[in-house]
C-alpha positions in Angstrom: 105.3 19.4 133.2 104.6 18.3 136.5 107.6 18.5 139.7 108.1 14.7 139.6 108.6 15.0 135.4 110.9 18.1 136.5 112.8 16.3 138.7 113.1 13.1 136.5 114.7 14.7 133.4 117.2 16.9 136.1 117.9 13.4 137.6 118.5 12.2 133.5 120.4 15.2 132.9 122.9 15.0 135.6 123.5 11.2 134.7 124.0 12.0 131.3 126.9 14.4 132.4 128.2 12.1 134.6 128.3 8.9 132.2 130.0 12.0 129.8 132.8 12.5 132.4 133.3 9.3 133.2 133.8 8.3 129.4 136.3 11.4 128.8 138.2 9.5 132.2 138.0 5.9 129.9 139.5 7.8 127.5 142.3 9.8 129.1 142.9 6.6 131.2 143.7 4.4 127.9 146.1 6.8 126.5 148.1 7.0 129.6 147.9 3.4 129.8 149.3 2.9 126.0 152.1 5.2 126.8 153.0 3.1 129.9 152.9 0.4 127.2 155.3 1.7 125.2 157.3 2.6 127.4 157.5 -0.9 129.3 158.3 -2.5 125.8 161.0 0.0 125.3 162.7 -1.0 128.7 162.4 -4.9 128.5 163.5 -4.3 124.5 166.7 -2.8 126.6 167.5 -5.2 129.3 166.8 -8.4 126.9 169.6 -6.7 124.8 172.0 -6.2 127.5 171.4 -10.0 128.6 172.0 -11.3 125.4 175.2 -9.5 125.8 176.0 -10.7 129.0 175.1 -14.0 128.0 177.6 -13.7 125.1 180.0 -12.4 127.3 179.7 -15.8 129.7 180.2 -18.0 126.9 183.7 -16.2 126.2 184.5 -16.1 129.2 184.1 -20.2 129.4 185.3 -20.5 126.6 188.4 -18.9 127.4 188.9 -20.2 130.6 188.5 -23.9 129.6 190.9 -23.0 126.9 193.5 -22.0 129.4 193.1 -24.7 131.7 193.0 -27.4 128.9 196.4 -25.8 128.2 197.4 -26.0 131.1 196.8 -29.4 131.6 198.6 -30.4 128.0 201.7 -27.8 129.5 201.9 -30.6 132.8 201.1 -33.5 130.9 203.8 -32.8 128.6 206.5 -31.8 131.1 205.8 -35.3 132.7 206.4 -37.1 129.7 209.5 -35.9 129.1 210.3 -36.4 132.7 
């Protein structure tokens, strides 16, 4: 085996290792990322649930004030027809 083979399958050898490292970083790297997945789905899961109950909220909240006001207005309009 001559220096340049030598030298050729070091050269091979320490590519090998790296493209080995660099596949156990792919790895590591996708389960992090799926964990950061979950976890973002978990907290928009959350907040979607607490608008919908905000929403919820609003609409009673309309609801009820119309519903007083529309009283209110029958409570004038009737005290100005028995005027």
């Amino acid at each position: 085996m001559t220096d340049n083979e030598a030298s050729l399958d070091r050269s091979l050898g320490r590519v090998e290792a790296r493209v080995g490292d660099l596949a156990e970083q792919i790895i590591a790297l996708r389960k992090e990322l799926s964990g950061v997945v979950k976890t973002m789905e978990a907290a928009i899961a959350g907040h979607r649930e607490r608008l919908a109950a905000l929403e919820a909220f609003r609409r009673w909240m309309i609801g009820l004030l119309t519903g007083l006001f529309l009283s209110g207005v029958a409570a004038v309009f009737g005290y100005l027809l028995k005027a």
